[in-house]
C-alpha positions as CSV (number, residue, x, y, z in Angstrom):
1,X,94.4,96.5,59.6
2,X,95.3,94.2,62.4
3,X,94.5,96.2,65.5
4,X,96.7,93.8,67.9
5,X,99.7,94.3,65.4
6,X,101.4,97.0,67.0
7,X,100.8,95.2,70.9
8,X,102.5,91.8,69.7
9,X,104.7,92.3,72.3
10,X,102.7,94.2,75.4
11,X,102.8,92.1,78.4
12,X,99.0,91.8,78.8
13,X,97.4,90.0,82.2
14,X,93.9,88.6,83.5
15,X,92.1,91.2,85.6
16,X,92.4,89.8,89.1
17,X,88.8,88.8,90.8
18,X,86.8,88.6,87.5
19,X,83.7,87.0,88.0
20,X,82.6,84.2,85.6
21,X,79.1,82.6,85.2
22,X,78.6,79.7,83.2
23,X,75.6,79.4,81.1
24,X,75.7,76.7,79.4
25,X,77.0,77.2,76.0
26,X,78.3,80.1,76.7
27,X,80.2,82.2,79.3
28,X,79.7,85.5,81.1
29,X,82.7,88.0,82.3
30,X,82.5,90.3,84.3
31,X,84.9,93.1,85.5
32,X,82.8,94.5,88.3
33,X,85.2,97.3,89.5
34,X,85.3,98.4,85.3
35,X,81.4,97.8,85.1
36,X,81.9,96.1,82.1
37,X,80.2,92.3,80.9
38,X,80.6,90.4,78.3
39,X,79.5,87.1,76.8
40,X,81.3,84.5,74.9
41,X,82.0,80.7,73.6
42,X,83.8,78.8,76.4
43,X,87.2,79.0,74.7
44,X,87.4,82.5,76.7
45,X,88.5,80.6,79.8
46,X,92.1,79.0,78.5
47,X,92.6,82.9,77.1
48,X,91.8,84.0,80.7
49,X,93.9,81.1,82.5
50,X,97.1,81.6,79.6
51,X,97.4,85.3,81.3
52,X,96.6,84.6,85.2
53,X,100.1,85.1,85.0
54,X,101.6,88.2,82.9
55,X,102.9,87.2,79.5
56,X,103.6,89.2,75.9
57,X,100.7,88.9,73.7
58,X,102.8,86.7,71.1
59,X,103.3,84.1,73.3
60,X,99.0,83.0,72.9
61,X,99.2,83.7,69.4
62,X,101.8,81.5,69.0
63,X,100.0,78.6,70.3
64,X,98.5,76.4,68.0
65,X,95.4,76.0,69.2
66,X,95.1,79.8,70.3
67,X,91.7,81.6,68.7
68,X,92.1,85.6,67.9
69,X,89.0,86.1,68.0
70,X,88.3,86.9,71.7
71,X,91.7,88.9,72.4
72,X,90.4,92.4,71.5
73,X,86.9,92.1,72.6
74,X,88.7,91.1,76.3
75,X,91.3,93.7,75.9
76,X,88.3,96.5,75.2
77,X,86.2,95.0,78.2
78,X,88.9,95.3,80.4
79,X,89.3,91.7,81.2
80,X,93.2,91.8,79.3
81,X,95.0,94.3,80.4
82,X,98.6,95.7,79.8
83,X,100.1,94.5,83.1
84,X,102.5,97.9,83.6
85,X,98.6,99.6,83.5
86,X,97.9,97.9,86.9
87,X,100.6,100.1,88.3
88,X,101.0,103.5,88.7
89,X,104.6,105.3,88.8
90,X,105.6,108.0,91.6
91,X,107.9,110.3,91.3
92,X,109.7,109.6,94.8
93,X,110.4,106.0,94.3
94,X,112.7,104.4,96.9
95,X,115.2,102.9,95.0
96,X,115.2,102.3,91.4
97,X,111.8,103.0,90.0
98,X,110.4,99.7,88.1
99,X,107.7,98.4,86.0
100,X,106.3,95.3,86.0
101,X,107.1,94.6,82.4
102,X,110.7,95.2,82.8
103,X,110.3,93.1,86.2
104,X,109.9,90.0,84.5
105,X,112.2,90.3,81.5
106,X,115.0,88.0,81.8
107,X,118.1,88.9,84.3
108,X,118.7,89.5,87.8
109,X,115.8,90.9,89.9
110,X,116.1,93.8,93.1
111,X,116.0,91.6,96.3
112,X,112.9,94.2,97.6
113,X,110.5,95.2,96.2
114,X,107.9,98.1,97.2
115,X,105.0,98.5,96.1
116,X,101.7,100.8,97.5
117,X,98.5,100.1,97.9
118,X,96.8,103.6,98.2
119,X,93.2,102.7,99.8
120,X,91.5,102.9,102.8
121,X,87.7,101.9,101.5
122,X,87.5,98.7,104.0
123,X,88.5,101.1,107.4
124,X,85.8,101.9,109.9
125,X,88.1,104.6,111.8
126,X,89.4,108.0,110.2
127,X,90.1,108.0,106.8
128,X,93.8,109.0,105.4
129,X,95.4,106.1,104.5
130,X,95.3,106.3,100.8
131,X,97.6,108.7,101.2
132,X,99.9,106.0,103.4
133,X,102.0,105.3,100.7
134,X,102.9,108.9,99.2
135,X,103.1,110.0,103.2
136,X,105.9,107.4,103.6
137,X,107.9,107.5,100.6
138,X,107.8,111.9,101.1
139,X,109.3,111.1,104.4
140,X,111.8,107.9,103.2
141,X,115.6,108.7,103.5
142,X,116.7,105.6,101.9
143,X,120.2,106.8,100.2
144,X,121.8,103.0,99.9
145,X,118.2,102.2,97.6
146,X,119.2,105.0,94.9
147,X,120.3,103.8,91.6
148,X,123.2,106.4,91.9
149,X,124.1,104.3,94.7
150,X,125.4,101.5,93.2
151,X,128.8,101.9,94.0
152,X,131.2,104.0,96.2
153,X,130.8,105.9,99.0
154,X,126.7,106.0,98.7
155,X,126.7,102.6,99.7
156,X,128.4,102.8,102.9
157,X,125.6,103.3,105.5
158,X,126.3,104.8,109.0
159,X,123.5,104.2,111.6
160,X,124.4,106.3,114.5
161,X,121.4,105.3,116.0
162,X,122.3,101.8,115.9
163,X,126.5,102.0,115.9
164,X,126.0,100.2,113.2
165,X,128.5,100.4,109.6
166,X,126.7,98.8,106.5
167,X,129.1,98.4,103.5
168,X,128.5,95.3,102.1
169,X,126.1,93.0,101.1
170,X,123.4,96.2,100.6
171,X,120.3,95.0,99.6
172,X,118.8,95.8,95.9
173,X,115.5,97.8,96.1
174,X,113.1,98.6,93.4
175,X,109.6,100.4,93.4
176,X,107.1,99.4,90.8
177,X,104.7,102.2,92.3
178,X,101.4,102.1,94.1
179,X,98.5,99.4,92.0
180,X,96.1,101.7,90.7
181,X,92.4,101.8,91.6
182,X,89.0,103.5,90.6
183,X,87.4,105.5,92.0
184,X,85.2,104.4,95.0
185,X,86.4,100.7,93.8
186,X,86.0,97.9,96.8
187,X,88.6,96.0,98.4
188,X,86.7,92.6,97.0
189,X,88.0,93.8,93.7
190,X,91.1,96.2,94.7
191,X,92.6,93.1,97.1
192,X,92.9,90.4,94.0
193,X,95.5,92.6,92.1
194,X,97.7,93.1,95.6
195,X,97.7,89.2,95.6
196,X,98.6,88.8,92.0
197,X,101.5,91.1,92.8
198,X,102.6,89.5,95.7
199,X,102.7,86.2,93.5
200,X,104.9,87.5,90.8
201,X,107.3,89.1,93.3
202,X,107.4,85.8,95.4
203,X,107.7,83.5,91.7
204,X,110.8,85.7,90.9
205,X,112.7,85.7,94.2
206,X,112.1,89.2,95.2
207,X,110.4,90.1,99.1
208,X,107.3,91.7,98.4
209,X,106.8,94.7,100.4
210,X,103.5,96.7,100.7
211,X,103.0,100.2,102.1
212,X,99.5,100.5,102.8
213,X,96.5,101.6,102.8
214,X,94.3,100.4,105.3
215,X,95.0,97.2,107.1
216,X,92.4,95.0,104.9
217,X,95.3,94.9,102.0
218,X,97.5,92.4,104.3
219,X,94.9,89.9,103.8
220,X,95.4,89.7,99.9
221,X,99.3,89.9,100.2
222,X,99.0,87.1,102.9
223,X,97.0,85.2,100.8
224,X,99.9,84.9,98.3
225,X,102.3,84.1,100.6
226,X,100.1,81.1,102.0
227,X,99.8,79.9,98.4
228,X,103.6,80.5,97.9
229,X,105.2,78.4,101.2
230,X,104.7,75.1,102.7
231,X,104.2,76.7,106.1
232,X,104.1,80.8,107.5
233,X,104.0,82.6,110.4
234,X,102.9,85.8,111.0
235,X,104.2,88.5,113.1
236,X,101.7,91.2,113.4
237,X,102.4,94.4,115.3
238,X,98.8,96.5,116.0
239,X,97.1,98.0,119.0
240,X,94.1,96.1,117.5
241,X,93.9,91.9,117.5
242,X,91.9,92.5,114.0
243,X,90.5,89.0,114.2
244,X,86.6,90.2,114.4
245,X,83.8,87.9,112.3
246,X,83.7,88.6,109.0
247,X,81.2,91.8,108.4
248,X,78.1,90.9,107.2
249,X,78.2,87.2,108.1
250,X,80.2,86.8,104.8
251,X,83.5,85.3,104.6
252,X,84.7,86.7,102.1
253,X,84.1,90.5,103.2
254,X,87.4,91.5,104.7
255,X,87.6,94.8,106.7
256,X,90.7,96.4,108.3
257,X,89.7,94.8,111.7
258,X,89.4,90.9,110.3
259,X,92.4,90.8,108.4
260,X,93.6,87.5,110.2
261,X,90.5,85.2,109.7
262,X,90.9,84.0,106.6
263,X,94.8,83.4,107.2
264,X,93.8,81.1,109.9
265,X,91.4,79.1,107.4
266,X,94.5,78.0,105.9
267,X,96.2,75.0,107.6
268,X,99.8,75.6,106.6
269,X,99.8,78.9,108.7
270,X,101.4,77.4,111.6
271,X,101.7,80.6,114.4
272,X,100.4,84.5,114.5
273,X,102.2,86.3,117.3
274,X,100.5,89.9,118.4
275,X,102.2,92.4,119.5
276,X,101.4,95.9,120.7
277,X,97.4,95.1,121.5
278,X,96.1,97.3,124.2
279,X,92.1,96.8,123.0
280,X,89.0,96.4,125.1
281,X,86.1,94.3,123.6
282,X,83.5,91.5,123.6
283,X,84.5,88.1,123.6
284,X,83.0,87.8,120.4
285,X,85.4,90.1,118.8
286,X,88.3,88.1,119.9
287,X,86.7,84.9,118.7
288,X,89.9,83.4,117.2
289,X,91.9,83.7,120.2
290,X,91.0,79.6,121.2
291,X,93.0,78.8,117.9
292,X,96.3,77.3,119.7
293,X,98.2,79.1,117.0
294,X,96.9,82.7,117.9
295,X,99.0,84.7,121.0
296,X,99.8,87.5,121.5
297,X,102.2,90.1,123.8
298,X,100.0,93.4,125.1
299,X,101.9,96.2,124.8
300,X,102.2,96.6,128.5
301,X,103.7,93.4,128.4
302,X,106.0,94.6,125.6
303,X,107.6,97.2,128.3
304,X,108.2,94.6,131.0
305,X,109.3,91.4,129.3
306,X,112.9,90.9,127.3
307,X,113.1,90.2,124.1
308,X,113.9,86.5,124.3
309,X,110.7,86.3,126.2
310,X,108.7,88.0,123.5
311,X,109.5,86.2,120.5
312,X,109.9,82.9,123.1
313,X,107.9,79.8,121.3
314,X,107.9,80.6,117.7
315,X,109.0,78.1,115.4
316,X,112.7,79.3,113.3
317,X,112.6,76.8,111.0
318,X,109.6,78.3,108.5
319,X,109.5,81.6,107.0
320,X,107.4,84.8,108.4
321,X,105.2,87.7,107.3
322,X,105.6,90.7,109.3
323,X,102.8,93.2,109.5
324,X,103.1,96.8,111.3
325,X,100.1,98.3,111.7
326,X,101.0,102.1,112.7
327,X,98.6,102.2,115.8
328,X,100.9,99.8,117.6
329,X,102.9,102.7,118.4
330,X,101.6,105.6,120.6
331,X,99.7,108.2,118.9
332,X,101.9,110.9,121.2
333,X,104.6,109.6,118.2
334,X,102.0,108.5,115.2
335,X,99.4,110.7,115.9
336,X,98.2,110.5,112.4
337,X,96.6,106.8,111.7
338,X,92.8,105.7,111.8
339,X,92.0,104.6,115.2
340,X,94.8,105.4,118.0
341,X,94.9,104.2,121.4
342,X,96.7,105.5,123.7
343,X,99.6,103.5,125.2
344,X,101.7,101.9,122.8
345,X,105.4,101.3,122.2
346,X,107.8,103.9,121.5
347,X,109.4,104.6,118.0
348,X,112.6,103.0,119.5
349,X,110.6,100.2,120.6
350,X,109.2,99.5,117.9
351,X,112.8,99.2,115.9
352,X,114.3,97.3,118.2
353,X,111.5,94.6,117.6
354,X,111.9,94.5,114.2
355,X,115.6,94.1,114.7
356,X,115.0,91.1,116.6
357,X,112.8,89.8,114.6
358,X,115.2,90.2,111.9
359,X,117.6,88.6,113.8
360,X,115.7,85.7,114.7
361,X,113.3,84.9,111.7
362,X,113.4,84.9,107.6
363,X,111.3,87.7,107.0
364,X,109.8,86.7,103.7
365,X,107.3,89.7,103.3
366,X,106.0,92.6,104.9
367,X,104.1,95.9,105.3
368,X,103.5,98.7,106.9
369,X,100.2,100.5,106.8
370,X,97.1,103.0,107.9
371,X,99.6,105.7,107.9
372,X,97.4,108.3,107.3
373,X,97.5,112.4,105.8
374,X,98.9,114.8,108.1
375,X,97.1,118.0,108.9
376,X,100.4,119.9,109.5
377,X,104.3,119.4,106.8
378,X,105.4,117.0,108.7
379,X,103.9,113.1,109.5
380,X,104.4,111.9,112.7
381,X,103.1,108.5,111.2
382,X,105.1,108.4,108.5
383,X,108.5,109.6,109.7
384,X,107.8,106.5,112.2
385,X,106.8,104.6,109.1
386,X,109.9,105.6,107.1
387,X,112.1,104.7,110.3
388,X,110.5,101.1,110.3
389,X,110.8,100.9,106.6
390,X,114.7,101.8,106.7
391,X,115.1,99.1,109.2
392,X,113.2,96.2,107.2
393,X,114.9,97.0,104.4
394,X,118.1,96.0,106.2
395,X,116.2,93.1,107.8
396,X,119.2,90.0,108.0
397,X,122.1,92.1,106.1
398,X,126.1,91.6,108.2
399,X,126.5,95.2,109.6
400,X,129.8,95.9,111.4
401,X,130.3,98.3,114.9
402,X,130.6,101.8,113.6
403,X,134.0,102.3,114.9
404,X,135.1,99.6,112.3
405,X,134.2,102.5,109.9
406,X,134.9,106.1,112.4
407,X,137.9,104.7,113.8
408,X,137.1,105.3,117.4
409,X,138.0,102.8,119.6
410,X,136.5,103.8,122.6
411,X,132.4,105.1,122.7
412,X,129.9,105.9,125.5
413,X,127.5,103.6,124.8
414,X,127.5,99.5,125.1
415,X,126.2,99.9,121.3
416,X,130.0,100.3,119.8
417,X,130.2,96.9,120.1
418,X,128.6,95.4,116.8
419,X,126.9,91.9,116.5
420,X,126.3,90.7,113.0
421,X,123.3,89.7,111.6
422,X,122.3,86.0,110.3
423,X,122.0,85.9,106.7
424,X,119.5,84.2,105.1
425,X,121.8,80.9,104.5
426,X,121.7,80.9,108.5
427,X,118.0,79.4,108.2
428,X,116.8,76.0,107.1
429,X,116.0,75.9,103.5
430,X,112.4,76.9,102.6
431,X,111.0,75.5,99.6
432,X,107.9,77.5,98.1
433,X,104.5,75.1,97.9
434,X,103.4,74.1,95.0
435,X,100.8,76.5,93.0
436,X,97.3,75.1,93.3
């Protein structure tokens, strides 16, 4: 019996960060986070390459040149996997919950899409942050994201924070889950399947959105976005610069405080603005800080400058990542994140920026991460988090003044009078880079 009969049509994919020795005749695979190894002819690589990108089984088979031979012993060495098992579901999805086999079947995609990254093996401060993702989604009140949403009164959105009436133009949101990990697994192999996500989001149209985790994960999203777009900026909001040497003198070895260096390696990042950084350190932590495409606003500065003044300089014609590390807010709000300083921006500072940013930039990508586990019901951290997340969400969509929608025509505050915000037609056009 033909044990791939009944998988003809699984969507299988490559483990991300395999590592492959050549020797000679032959080839070695490994999966080091599965601690599995495996030898074989050289014909193993154009199996391996054919599913760097997820695609059902039949589609090798029905190659001409495709060999069978291989396909099971990579799928029982955990070198082919079903792509949906690099994922797993939660049960308090924002929006509609999603696979990544139904993903990429044919059809219109959700404009966002979430996805978390439960780890915190690369931080140095107090653990927690594998619970970031759960802590943030218990706390989400996202109502316009639910499928039973999709039409009437459920998609009208009243912001009295903001004066603001959404009705229109609502953004599409699905959540494929948090990727799944082993236990005690590294970020060297953990970080590799957050880039392969990012990839598949960016190749179908959708904005990739991460809720981390520890801050080391927006190095392997990043990574995908600089292999995605001609030229990116960052905006990176953190009490920390995170731009210390690699650890251990090697490169590759990313950490929740050195998320940025291997960005900068790539020449088509053309600006990464700081906000929120209230650190003290050596000079040798801060050793990127000479790269003329590194500054940054301290978070005193952040209470005494406007907002033109803060985002003053940065280029509109590319597309930006947006990063929020929770720290950047003060731990009197977000008490619960991995290393706090005291100091930092308020909660209603802290949307206001992203607003502006919004309103200023294409936000192409983003996260938000070391939201850590409360000791106590409620999550200081993440009801901050789910605030910000709420907010990026609507990042660009028209809003109208919310007494288009109550009716009043006279309010207390300067905020009844609504501004709409630039759609994404209001920027240049970006065209992705080509795919090395």
């Amino acid at each position: 019996m033909n044990p791939l009969a009944d998988m003809v049509d699984t969507v299988f994919v490559t483990v991300p960060g395999l590592r492959i020795i050549d020797r000679g005749e032959t080839i070695s695979v490994a999966n080091l986070a599965a601690g599995t190894e495996k030898s074989f002819h050289r014909d193993i690589v154009e199996l391996l390459e054919f599913f760097a990108r997820p695609r059902p089984l039949h589609e090798w088979f029905g190659r001409a040149q495709a060999q069978a031979r291989d396909v099971p012993t990579a799928i029982r060495h955990a070198l082919l996997v079903a792509a949906d098992q690099l994922l797993t579901q939660t049960a308090a999805a924002i929006g509609g919950p999603l696979t990544l086999s139904k993903l990429l079947e044919p059809g219109s995609k959700p404009d966002i899409v979430l996805f978390g990254a439960p780890t915190d093996v690369a931080s140095s401060g107090r653990g927690g942050a594998r619970a970031g993702p759960s802590e943030i989604r218990r706390h989400a009140q996202v109502p316009f994201a639910a499928p039973s949403a999709a039409a009437g009164k459920d998609r009208v959105c009243l912001d009295f924070e903001m004066r603001r009436s959404y009705a229109a133009s609502l953004p599409s949101v699905g959540d494929l889950g948090d990727v799944a990990g082993l236990v005690g697994e590294g970020i060297a192999s953990y970080g590799p399947r957050l880039s392969l996500l990012s990839e598949i989001l960016l190749s179908q149209g959708s904005v990739p959105a991460m809720l981390g985790g520890d801050h080391s994960c927006t190095a392997f999203a990043i990574e995908a976005h600089l292999r995605h777009w001609p030229a990116l900026g960052i905006l990176h909001f953190d009490a920390h610069h995170d731009l210390w040497p690699p650890a251990g003198a090697q490169f590759h070895y990313v950490t929740h405080a050195n998320v940025f260096h291997r960005a900068l390696a790539r020449p088509n990042l053309r600006v990464l603005r700081q906000f929120g950084l209230r650190t003290f350190e050596t000079a040798a932590a801060a050793s990127l800080h000479h790269d003329p495409r590194v500054d940054y606003v301290s978070a005193r500065e952040l209470r005494q400058l406007s907002t033109d003044a803060v985002f003053a300089g940065l280029p509109r014609d590319i597309p930006y990542y947006l990063s929020f590390d929770i720290d950047c807010i003060d731990p009197i709000h977000a008490p619960e994140t991995g290393t706090p300083l005291p100091g930092g921006i308020s909660y209603h500072q802290a949307l206001d920026l992203i607003d502006a940013a919004a309103q200023r930039f294409r936000l192409v990508g983003w996260d938000i991460v070391e939201v850590g586990q409360a000791e106590r019901a409620t999550n200081g951290a993440a009801l901050c988090a789910a605030g910000l997340l709420r907010r990026l969400l609507l990042a660009g969509v028209p809003f109208d003044p919310l007494a288009s929608y109550t009716r009043r025509t006279t309010g207390p505050a300067e905020g009844a009078t609504g501004r709409t915000a630039p759609t994404a037609t209001s920027v240049p056009s970006l065209e992705p880079a080509d795919h090395a």
